[in-house]
N, C-alpha and C positions, 0 to 999 in steps of 0.2 A: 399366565405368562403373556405379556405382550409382542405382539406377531406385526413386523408391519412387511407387504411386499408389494414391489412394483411391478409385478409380474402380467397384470391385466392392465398396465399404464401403456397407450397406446400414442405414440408422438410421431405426428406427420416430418419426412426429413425431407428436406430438398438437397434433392442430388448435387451439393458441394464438396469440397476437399478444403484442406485447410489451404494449402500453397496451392497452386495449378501454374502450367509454362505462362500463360498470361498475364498473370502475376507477376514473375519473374520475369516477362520479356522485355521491363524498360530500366528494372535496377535489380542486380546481385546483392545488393546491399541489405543485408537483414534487418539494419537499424534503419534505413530509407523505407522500408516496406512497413517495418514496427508505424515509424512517424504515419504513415500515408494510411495504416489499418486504423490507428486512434482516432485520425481524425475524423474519419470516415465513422467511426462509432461515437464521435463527439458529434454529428450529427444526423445521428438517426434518432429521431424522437420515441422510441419501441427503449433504449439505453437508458437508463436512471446514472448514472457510476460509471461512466465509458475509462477511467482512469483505476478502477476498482481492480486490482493485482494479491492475488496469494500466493505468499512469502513463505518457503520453509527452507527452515534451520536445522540443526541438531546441538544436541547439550552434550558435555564432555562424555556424556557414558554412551552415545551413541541414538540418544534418543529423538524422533523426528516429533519436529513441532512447526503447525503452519497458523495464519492467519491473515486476514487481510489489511491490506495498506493501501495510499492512495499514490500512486504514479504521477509526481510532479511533474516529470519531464524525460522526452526521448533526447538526446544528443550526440554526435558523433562520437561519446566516449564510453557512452552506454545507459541505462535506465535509475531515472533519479529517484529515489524517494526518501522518505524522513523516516528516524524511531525515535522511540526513549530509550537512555539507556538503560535507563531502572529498571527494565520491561525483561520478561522470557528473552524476547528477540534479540532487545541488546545485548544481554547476557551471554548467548548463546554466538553469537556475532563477535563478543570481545576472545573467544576461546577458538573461533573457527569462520573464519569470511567466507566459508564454502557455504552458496548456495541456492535457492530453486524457484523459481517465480515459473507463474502462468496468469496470463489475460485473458478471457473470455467472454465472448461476446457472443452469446446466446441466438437474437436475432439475425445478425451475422453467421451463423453457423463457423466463427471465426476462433480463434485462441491462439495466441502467442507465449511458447513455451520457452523459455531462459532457465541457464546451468552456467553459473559460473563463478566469481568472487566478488566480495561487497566491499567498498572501501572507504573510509570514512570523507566529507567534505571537508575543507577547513573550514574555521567556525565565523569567517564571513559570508561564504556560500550559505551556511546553514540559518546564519540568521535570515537572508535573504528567502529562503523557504519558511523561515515560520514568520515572517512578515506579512506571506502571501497568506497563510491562513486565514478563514474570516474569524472575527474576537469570540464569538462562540466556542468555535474549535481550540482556539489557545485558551481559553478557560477550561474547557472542559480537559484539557489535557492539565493544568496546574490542577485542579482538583481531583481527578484518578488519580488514586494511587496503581499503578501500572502492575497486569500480571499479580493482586495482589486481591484476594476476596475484598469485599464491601458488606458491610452489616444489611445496608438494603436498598434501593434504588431514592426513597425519600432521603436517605442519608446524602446520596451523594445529589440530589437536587438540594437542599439544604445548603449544602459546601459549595455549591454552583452558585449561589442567590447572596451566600457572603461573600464570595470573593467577586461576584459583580461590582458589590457595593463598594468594599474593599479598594477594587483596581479598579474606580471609575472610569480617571482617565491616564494613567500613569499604566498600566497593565502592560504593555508590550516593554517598556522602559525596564518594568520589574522581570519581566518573562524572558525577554531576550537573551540575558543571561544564563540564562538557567543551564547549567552542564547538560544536563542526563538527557539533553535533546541536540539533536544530528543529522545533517542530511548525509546516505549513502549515494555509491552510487556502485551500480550491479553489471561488471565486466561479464558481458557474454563470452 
């Protein structure tokens, strides 16, 4: 049987808290603090992903399901990000907009914890998010099949390397469109 524990993992903490008065002493505003904490982890070079956010949902029988996304954008309306719908997520999001994001920032001894409702963008906002994507990421999203096995990682480089060739240059033109892709956005 395999045994794994952290029980001898020993990690130096610096005496922080998530929030503190100091924090709070120039804005109440949860979303102004969100914005001011990104930024601040958009420039600590220690951050790979300072936009790197886990998403959980539940599926009509109750079941929790999380995974990671990329946080496009803080706003005074709340926390942007894209899915597919073809995906677990979207699935699970067309049956219940209830749901749970956290950001953490490691280096930061930081995390920002969200509980609320996801709401879909209209599909000009959304295209405006997957325009920002670089072509990579919009390929590699036409090629997953979403939430769905794959025969084996050479398959799905294979399906990468046709539809480069494929959507030379006409790719965003073809992709734009595409339904099963959306930007939410997540009321605190």
């Amino acid at each position: 049987m395999f045994e794994l524990s952290f029980s001898t993992v020993k990690v130096k903490f610096k005496f922080m808290c998530a929030v503190n008065k100091t924090d709070l002493s120039h804005t109440q505003d949860p979303l102004q603090l969100s914005k001011e904490w990104l930024k601040e982890a958009e420039q600590s070079s220690q951050i790979t992903h300072p936009n790197a956010m886990a998403v959980a949902t539940v599926n009509p029988k109750g079941q929790p399901s999380s995974r990671i996304v990329l946080l496009k954008e803080i706003n005074n309306e709340g926390f942007i990000f894209s899915t597919n719908y073809e995906s677990q997520k979207g699935r699970d999001l067309e049956q219940s907009p209830l749901i749970a994001a956290n950001i953490y920032w490691d280096p930061l001894f930081r995390q920002i914890c969200i509980q609320g409702a996801a709401e879909k963008l209209d599909r000009q906002d959304s295209q405006k998010y997957w325009a920002s994507r670089p072509r990579e990421s919009q390929i590699s999203h036409f090629v997953s099949p979403q939430s769905q096995p794959v025969e084996s990682r050479a398959f799905l480089d294979q399906q990468y390397n046709k539809a480069l060739k494929q959507f030379r240059n006409d790719l965003f033109l073809f992709l734009k469109s595409k339904s099963s892709w959306l930007a939410q956005r997540l009321f605190p």
